[in-house]
C-alpha positions in Angstrom: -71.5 44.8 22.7 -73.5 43.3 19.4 -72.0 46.5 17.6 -68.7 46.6 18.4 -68.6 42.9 17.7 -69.9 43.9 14.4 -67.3 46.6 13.8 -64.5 44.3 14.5 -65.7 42.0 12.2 -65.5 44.5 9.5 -62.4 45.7 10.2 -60.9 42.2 9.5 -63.1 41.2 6.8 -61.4 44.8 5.3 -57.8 43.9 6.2 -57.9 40.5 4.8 -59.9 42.5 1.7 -56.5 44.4 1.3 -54.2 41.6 1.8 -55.7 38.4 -0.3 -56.0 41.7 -3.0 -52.7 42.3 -2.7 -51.3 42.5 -6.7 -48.0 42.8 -7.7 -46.4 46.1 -9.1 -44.9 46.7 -12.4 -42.1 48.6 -13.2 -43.4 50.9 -15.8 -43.7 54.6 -16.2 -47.7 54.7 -15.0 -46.3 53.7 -11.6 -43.1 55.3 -11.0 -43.0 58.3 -13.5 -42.6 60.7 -11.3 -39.0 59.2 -10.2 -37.5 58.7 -14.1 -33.9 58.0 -13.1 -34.9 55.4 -10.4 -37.1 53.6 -12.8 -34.3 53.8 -15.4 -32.0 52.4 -12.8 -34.6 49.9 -12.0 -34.4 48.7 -14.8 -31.2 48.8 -15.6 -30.3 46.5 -12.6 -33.3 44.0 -13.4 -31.7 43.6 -17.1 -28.2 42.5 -15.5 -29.4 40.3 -13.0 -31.9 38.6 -15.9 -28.6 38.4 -18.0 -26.6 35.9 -15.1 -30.2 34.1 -14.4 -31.0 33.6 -17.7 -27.3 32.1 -18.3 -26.5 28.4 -19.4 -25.6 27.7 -16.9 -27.8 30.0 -14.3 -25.3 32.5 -12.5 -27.8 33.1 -9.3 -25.3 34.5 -7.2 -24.0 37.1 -9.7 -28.0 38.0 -10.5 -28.3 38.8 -7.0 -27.3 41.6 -6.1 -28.6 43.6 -9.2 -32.0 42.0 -8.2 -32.1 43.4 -4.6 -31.2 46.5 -6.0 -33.8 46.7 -8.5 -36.0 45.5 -5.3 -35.4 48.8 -3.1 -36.9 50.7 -5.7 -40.1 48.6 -5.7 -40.4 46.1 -3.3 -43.7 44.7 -4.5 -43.4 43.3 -8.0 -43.9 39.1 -7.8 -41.8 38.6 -10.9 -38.8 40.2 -9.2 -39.2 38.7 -6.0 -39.7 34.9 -6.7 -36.2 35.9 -9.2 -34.7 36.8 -5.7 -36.4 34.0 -3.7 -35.2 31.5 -6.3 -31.6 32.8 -6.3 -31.3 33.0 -2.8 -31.6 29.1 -3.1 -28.9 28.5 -4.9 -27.0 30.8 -2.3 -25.4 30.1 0.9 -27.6 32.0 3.0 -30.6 29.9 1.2 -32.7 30.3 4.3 -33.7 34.3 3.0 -35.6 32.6 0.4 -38.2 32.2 2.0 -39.5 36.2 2.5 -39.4 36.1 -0.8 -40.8 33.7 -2.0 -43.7 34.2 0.3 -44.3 37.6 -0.7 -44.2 36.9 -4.5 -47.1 34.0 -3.8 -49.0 36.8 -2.1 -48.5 39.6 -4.8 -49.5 36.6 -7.6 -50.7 33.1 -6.3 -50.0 31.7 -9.7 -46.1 33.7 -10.5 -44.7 30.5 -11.1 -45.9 26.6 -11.9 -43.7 25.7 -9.5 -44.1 28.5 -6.5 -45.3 25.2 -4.3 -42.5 23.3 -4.6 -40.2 26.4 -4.4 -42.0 27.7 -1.1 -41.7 24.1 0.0 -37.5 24.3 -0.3 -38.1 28.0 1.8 -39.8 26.7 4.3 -37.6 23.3 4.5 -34.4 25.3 4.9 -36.0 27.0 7.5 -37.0 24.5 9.2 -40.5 24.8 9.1 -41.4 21.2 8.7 -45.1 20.4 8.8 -46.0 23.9 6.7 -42.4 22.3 4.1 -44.3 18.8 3.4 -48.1 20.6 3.3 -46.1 22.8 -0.1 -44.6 19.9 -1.2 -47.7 17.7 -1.6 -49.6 21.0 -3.2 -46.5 20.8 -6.0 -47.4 17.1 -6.8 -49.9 17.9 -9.4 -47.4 20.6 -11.5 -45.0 17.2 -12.3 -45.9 16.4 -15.8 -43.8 15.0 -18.9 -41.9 12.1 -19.2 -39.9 13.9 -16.2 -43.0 14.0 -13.9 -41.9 10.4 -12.3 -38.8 11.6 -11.2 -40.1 14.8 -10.4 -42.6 13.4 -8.3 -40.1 10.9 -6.6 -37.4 14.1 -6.2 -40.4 15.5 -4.1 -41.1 12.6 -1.9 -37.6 12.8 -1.2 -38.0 16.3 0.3 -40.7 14.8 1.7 -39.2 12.2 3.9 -36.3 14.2 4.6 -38.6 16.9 6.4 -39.6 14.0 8.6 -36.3 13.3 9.2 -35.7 16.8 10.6 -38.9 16.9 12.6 -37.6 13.7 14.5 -34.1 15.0 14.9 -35.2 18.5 16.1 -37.5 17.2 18.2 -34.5 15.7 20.6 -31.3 18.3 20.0 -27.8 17.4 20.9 -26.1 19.3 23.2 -23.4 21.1 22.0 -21.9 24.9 21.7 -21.7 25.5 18.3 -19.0 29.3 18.2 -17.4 31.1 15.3 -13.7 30.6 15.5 -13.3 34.6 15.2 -11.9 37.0 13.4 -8.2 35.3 13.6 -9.6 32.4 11.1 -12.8 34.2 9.6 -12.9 36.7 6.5 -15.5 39.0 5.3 -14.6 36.4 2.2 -15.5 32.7 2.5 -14.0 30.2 4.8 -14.4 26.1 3.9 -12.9 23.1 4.4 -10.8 23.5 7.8 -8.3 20.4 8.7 -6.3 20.2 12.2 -3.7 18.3 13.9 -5.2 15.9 16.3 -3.8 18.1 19.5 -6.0 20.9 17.8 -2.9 22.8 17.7 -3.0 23.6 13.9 -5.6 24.6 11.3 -5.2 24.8 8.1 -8.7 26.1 5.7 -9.5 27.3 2.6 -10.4 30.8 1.7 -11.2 32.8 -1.7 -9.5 36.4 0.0 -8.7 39.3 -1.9 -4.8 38.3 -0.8 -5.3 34.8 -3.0 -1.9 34.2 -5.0 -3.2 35.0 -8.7 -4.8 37.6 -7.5 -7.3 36.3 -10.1 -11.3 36.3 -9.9 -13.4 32.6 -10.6 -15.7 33.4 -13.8 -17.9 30.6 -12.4 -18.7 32.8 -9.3 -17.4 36.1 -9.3 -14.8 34.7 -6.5 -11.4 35.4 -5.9 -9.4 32.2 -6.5 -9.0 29.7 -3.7 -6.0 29.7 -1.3 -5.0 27.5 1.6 -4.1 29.4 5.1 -2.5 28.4 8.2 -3.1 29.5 11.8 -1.7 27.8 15.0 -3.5 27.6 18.5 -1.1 30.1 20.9 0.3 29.6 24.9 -3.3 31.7 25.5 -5.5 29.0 23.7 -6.3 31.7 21.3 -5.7 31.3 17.3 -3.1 33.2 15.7 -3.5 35.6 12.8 -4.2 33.0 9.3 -1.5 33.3 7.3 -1.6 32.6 3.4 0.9 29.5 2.7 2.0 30.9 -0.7 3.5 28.8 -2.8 4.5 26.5 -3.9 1.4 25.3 -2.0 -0.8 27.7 -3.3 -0.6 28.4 -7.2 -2.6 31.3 -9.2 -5.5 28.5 -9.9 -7.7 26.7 -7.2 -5.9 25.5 -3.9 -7.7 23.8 -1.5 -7.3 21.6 1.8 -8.7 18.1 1.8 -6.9 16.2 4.6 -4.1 16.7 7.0 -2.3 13.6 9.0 -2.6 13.8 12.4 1.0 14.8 13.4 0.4 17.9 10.9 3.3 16.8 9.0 1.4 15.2 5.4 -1.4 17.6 3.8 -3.8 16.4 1.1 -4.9 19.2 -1.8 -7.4 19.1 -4.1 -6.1 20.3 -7.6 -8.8 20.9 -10.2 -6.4 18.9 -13.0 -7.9 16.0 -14.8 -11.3 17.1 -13.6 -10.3 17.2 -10.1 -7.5 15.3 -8.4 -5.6 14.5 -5.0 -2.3 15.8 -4.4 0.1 15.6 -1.5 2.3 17.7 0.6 4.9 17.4 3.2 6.1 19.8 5.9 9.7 19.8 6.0 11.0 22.0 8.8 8.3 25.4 8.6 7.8 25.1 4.9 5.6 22.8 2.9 7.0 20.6 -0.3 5.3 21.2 -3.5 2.1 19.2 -3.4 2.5 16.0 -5.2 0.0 13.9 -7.5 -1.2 11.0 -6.1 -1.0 7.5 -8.0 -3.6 6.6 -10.4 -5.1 3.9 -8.4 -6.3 6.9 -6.3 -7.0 9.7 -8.9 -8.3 9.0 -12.6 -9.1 10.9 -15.4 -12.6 10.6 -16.3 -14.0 10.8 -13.0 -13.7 13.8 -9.9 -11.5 12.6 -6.9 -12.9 15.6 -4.4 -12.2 14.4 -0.7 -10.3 12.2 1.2 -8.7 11.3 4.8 -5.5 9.5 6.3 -5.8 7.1 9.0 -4.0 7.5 12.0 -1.5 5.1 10.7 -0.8 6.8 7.9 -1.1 3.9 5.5 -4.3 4.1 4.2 -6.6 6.6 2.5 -10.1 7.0 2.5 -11.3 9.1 -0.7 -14.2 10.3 -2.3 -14.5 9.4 -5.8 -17.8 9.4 -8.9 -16.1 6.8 -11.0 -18.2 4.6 -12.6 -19.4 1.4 -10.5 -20.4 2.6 -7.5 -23.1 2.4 -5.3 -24.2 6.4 -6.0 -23.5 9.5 -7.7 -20.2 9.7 -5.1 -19.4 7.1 -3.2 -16.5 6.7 -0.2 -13.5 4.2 -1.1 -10.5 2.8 0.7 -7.3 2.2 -1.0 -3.5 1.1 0.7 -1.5 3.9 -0.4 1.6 2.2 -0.8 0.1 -1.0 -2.3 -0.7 -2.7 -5.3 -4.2 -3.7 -4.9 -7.3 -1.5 -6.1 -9.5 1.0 -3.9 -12.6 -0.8 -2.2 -16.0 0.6 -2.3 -16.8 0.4 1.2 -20.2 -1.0 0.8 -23.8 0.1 1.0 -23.7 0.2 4.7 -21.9 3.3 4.0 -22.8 4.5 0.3 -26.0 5.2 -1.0 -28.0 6.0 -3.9 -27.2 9.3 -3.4 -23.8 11.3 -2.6 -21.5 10.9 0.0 -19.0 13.7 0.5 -15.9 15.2 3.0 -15.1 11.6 4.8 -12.6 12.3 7.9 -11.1 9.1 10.1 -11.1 10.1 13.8 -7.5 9.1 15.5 -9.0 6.4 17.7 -8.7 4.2 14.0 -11.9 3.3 14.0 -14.9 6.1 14.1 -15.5 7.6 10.5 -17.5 10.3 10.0 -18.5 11.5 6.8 -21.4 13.5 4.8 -24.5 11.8 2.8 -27.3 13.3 1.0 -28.5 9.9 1.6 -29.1 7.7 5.5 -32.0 9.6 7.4 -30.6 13.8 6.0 -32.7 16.4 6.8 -31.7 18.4 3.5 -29.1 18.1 1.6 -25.8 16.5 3.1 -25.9 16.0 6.6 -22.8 14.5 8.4 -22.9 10.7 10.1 -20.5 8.9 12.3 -20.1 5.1 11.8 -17.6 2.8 13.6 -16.0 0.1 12.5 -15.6 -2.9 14.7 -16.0 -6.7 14.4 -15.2 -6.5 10.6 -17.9 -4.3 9.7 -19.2 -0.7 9.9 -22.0 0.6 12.3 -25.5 2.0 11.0 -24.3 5.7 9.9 -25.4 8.0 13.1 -26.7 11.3 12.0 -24.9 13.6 14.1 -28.2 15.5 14.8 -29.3 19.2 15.2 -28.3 22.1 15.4 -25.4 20.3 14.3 -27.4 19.4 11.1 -29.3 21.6 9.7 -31.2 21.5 6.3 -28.8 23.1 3.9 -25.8 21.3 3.1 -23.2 20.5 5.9 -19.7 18.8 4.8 -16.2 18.9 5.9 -16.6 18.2 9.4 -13.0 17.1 11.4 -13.4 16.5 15.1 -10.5 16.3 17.4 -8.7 13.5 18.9 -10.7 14.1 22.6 -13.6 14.1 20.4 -14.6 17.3 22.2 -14.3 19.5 19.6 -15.1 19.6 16.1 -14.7 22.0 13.2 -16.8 22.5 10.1 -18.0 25.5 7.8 -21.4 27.2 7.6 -23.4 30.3 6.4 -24.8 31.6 9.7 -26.0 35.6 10.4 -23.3 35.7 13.1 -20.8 35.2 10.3 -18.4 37.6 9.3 -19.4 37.8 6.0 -19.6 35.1 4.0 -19.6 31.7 5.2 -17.1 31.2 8.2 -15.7 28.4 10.3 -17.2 27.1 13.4 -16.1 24.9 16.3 -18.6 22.5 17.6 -17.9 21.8 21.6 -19.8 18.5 22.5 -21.3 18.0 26.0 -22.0 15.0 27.2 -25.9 13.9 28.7 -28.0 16.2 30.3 -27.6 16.6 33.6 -30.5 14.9 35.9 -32.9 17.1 37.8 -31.7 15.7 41.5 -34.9 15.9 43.8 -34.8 16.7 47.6 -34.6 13.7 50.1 -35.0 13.9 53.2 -34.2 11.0 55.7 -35.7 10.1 59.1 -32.5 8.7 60.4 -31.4 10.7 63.9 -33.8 13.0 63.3 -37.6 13.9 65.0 -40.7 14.2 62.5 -40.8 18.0 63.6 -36.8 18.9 62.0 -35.7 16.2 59.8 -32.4 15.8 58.8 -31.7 16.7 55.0 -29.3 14.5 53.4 -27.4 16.6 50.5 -26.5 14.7 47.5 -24.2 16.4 44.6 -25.5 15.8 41.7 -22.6 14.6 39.4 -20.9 17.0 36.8 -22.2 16.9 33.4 -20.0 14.6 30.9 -17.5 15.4 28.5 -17.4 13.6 25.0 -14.3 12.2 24.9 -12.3 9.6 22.7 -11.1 6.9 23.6 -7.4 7.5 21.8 -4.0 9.1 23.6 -2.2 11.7 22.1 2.1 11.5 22.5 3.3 14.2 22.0 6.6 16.2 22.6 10.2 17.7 21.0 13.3 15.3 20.4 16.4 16.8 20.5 20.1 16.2 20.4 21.0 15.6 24.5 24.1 16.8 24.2 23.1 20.5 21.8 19.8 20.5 23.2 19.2 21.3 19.6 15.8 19.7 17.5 16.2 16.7 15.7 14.7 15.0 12.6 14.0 11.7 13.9 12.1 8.5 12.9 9.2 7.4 15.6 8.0 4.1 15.2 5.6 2.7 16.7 5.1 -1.1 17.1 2.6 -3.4 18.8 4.2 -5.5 21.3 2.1 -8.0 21.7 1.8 -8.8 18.0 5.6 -8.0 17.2 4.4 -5.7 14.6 5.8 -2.2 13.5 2.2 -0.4 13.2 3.3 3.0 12.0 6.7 5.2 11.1 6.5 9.1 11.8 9.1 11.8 11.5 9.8 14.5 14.0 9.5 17.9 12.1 13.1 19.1 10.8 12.9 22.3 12.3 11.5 22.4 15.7 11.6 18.6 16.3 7.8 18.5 17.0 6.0 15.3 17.0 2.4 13.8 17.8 1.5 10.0 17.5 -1.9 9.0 18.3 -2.5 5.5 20.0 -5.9 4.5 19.9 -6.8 2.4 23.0 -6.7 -1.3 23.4 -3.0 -1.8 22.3 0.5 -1.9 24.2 2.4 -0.1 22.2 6.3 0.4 22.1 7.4 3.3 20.9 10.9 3.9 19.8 12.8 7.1 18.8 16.2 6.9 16.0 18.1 8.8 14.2 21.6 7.6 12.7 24.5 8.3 14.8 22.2 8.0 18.0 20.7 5.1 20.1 17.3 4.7 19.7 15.2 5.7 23.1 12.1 3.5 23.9 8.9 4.1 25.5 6.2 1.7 26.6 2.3 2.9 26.8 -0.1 -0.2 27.9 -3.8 1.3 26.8 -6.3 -1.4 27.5 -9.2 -1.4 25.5 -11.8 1.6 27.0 -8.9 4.0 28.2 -10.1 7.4 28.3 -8.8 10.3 26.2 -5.5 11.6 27.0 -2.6 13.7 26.2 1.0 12.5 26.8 3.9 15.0 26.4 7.2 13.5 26.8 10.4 15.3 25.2 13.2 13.0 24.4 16.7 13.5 24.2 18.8 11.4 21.9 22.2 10.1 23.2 25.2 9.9 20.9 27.0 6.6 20.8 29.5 7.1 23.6 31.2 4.2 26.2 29.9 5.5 29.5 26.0 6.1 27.9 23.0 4.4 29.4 20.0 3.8 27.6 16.8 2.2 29.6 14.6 -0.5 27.3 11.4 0.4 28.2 9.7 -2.4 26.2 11.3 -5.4 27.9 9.1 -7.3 29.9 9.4 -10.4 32.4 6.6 -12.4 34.3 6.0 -11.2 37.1 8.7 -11.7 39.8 10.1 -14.3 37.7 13.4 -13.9 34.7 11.2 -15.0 32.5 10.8 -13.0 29.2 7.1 -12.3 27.9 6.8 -12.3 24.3 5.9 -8.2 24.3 9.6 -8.0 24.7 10.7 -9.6 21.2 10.8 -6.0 19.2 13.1 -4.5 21.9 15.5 -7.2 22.1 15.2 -7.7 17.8 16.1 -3.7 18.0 18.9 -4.1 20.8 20.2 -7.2 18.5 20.3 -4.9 15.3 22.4 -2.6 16.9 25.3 -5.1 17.9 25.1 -6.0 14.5 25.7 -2.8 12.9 27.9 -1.7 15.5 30.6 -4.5 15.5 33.1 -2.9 18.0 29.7 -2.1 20.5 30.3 -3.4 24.0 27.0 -3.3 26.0 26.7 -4.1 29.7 23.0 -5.1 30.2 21.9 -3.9 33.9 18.6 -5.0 36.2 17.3 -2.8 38.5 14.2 -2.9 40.9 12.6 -0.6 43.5 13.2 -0.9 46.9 10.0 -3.2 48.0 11.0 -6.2 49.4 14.8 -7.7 50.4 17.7 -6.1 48.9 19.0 -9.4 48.7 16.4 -10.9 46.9 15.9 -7.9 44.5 19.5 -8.0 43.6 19.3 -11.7 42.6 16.2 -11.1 41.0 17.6 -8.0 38.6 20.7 -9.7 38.1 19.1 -12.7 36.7 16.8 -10.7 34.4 19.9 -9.0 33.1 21.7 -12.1 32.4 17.8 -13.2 30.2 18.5 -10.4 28.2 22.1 -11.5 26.9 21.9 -15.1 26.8 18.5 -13.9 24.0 21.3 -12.1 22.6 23.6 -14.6 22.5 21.3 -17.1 21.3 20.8 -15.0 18.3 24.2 -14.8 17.5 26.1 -12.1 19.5 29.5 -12.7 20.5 29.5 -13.4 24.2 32.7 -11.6 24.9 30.9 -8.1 23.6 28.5 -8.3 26.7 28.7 -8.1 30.3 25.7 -8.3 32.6 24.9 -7.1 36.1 21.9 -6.7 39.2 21.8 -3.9 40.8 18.7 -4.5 42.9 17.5 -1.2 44.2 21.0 0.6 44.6 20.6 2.8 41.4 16.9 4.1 41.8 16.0 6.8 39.2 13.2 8.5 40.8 12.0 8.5 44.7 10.5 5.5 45.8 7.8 7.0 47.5 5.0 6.8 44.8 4.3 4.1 42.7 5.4 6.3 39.7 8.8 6.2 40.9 8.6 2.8 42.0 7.5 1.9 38.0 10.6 3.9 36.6 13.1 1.9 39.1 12.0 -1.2 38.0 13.8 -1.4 34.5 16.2 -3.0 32.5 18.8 -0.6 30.8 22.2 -0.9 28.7 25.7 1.1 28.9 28.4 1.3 26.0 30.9 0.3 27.5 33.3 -0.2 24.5 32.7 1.2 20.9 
């Protein structure tokens, strides 16, 4: 036993002999001059790869390739493989550094001064936490000069953030994280995806062969950018990505930024000036020739690189290095058809360090946004802060695997909040860095343990008393989508209409939309806690009205409702869904004063326009008393009008009680669409 002890012992005192002996390999004629041509070819690549390396500035992506071939040939030179470990950092696939990097450590402990602090980045980006912050307090002492402070504080950073990611990887969210296929994904690189709040659209950028100039980026070796298109299909699937060409897309750099929830405004970034905003509308199927955005948004010293709409459509959020700001980027909100300047929005948000890709969810109130700053595990991570009672929450990182160490910006998440959409280098990628959708889940599901109960039951069979566990959450928003087609009623054809939507109890118009031009498509989103009316126009027609009541807390949900205009004609009826009375009484409530102000506008640009105003109810209760009671609310309605200066002899009123029902009584939806007040033209 003694002996073979002893021979084992041996053996590994020989194997760790070889290994800690390991040197590294030159490329020179004593070792490879049997195989001339190779070593000639060798060398060849290692000369063109030193060439982009060695660059002002470095070109690591272009030295790549010629260094991996040069590696084939002899795998085992340190020189070349800390070249290909170093360049592989400045890569997106940065996590193959670390091979690399370990070997050329092994084939020559001291290849570089800085092999520590290098290894520590490899093992960071893997995230390899404990052995990451063990390399970067070995690369401490290699700080020297009048840079070694800031050297040493740049490493500290790493530092922390590797504690960062051993807390957040140490409780993962749960989520699916899926590439969105080969419909949106390219052997060529996919960034920067924006969608429509219904997740029916998705517009990305992407350098393709197919790019408009057909020409290649000297800065990278990359074909231009472009910005594509694909829509979600009747099968849930995404359609084929189709290039926008121009005049969206030029022979220089086109990429998304931002997209309005409806899909109907897109934000570009345009490298003029240093890099600016520009804006785009979609009229009918085609998009306008972006637009430059006002100088309070874009200046010319400084780089303008992202920014969002909120759901209102009357603000921007941007992302901005001008000078006086909290850090190297910082996040800023502007009224885009104001006067006033942008506003930093404050070092609850901003830090010393960058912010980037800042995206306001359709609920009007969640923000989430990318820092290299907040508690990041490595580069930018992305955060979600809410604003309510004036302020903005603590940023919440958004966690692993979501999060990882490289850099992760441009995330967009969907008005459910159940999906979101962001862009990453990943080995199940098609190529290059691809689009993924993020599906959230909600908390973990409980164990449920076994009861029994002694209830009816003897001690020999007790009775088992099943309990279902309940199903595991969805994230969801608290925010409904409106969504549908107006038309003509009379063509059935689309119209180009203007949806406004107003809060009622405030009196106050909110937001204006437009139906798209060529299909007649439109999406408001209403973010809970509001009742909102919401009113469809277009000249020649009567407006339509629609009332949603969301109290604060409602749960994400998708309204579609297709609305058909009516042409001014005497015999039309219209219902005004935003007129409200106390209940059982006559009595007007103040949530009806933009309905009435509407129905008032009308008369008043419609001088020959005879209305009778009508009151119906549903059929609970005595006919009697429901006819009095409709044909009292009726006569509110034109004596408000009256008051405000419409001639008397131009309306009529009338109760119809429950005589003229609209839908079944049977369910309390068709009880709801009985009771109403409504107008018909009956003189023009």
């Amino acid at each position: 036993m003694q002996t073979f002890l002893r021979i084992l012992f041996l053996l590994g005192a020989m194997l760790w002999a070889i290994f800690s002996n390991a040197q590294s390999v030159e490329f020179s004629k004593d070792r490879f001059g049997s195989d001339k041509d190779g070593l000639k070819e060798a060398l060849r690549e290692i000369k063109e790869g030193d060439s982009w390396y060695d660059s002002d500035p470095p070109r690591y992506e272009q030295a790549l390739p010629h260094y991996l071939a040069a590696q084939k040939f002899n795998p085992d030179n340190a020189r070349l493989n800390l070249r290909i470990g170093n360049s592989y950092l400045h890569s997106g696939f940065k996590p193959r550094a670390l091979a690399y990097l370990q070997k050329a450590v092994q084939l020559n402990p001291d290849v570089d001064p800085y092999i520590h602090y290098y290894l520590g980045r490899g093992l960071q980006l893997n995230a390899k936490w404990a052995e990451a912050i063990a390399e970067y307090k070995a690369s401490i002492p290699a700080a020297n000069g009048k840079n070694a402070p800031a050297q040493i504080a740049a490493i500290q950073r790493k530092i922390t953030e590797c504690e960062n990611g051993r807390q957040l990887m140490a409780k993962p969210v749960r989520v699916f994280i899926d590439n969105a296929g080969p419909a949106i994904n390219s052997p060529y690189p996919e960034y920067g995806p924006v969608i429509s709040a219904d997740e029916s659209v998705i517009l990305f950028t992407s350098r393709r062969d197919n790019s408009t100039g057909q020409q290649r980026d000297p800065e990278t070796g990359g074909f231009f950018e472009d910005i594509y298109q694909s829509t979600r299909g009747a099968n849930g699937q995404w359609t084929a990505a189709r290039n926008l060409g121009a005049p969206v897309n030029t022979d220089g750099h086109d990429a998304t930024v931002g997209l309005a929830p409806d899909g109907q405004r897109m934000l570009v970034y345009s490298e003029d000036n240093g890099g600016d905003l520009e804006e785009a509308d979609l009229r009918g199927a085609a998009w306008r020739k972006p637009q430059k955005m006002g100088g309070r948004i874009n200046t010319s010293k400084y780089h303008e690189s992202s920014a969002a709409y909120t759901p209102d459509g009357r603000n921007l959020y941007f992302v901005s290095d001008k000078a006086g700001g909290i850090g190297n980027r910082d996040i800023y909100k502007i009224e885009i058809e104001g006067r006033g300047p942008a506003v930093n929005l404050g070092p609850t948000i901003n830090t010393p360090y960058g912010e980037e890709g800042v995206f306001l969810h359709p609920d009007g109130k969640t923000m989430y946004f990318s820092s290299e700053g907040h508690n990041s595990m490595g580069g930018y991570d992305i955060f979600k802060s809410v604003f309510e009672n004036g302020k903005w929450s603590t940023p919440e990182n958004l966690g692993w695997p979501i999060n990882t160490p490289d850099d992760d910006v441009f995330f967009v998440i969907s008005a459910s909040g159940r999906h979101g959409y962001y862009s990453s280098f990943r080995d199940d990628g098609l190529g290059s860095k691809d689009i993924y959708q993020i599906t959230f889940l909600g908390a973990e599901k409980q164990p449920l343990l076994s009861q029994e109960d002694q209830l009816l039951a003897s001690r020999i069979q007790p009775v088992k008393e099943t309990l279902l566990a309940p199903p595991v959450a969805i994230a969801t928003a608290q925010v409904t989508i409106l969504k549908g087609v107006v038309t003509d009623e009379a063509s059935k054809q689309p119209l180009e209409a203007t949806i406004d939507v107003v809060d009622n109890s405030r009196n106050e118009l909110i937001a204006s939309f437009r139906s798209n031009a060529q299909s007649g498509r439109y999406l408001v989103s209403l973010p809970s806690g509001v009742n909102y009316g919401i009113v469809v126009r277009q000249e020649g027609y009567l407006f339509h009205s629609e009332n949603f009541d969301l109290p604060t807390g409602a749960a994400y949900s998708e309204v579609v409702k297709d609305i058909a205009l009516k042409k001014l004609d005497v015999g039309v009826k219209v219902v005004l869904n935003n007129i409200f009375f106390d209940f059982d009484k006559a009595t007007l409530r103040k949530e009806s004063t933009a309905e009435l102000e509407r129905l008032q506008k009308l008369m008043v640009e419609t001088p020959a326009l005879r209305l009778e105003i009508s009151g119906h109810t549903d059929n609970v209760g005595k006919a009697e008393y429901n006819k009095d009671l409709s044909q009292r609310r009726a006569k509110a309605v034109v004596d408000y009008l009256v008051a405000k200066g419409i001639d008397k002899a131009r309306l009529t009123f009338a109760g119809y009680g429950d005589t003229q029902p609209v839908a079944p009584n049977t369910t309390k939806g068709g009880r709801q669409l009985n009771r109403r007040t409504e107008f018909k033209v009956t003189g023009k």
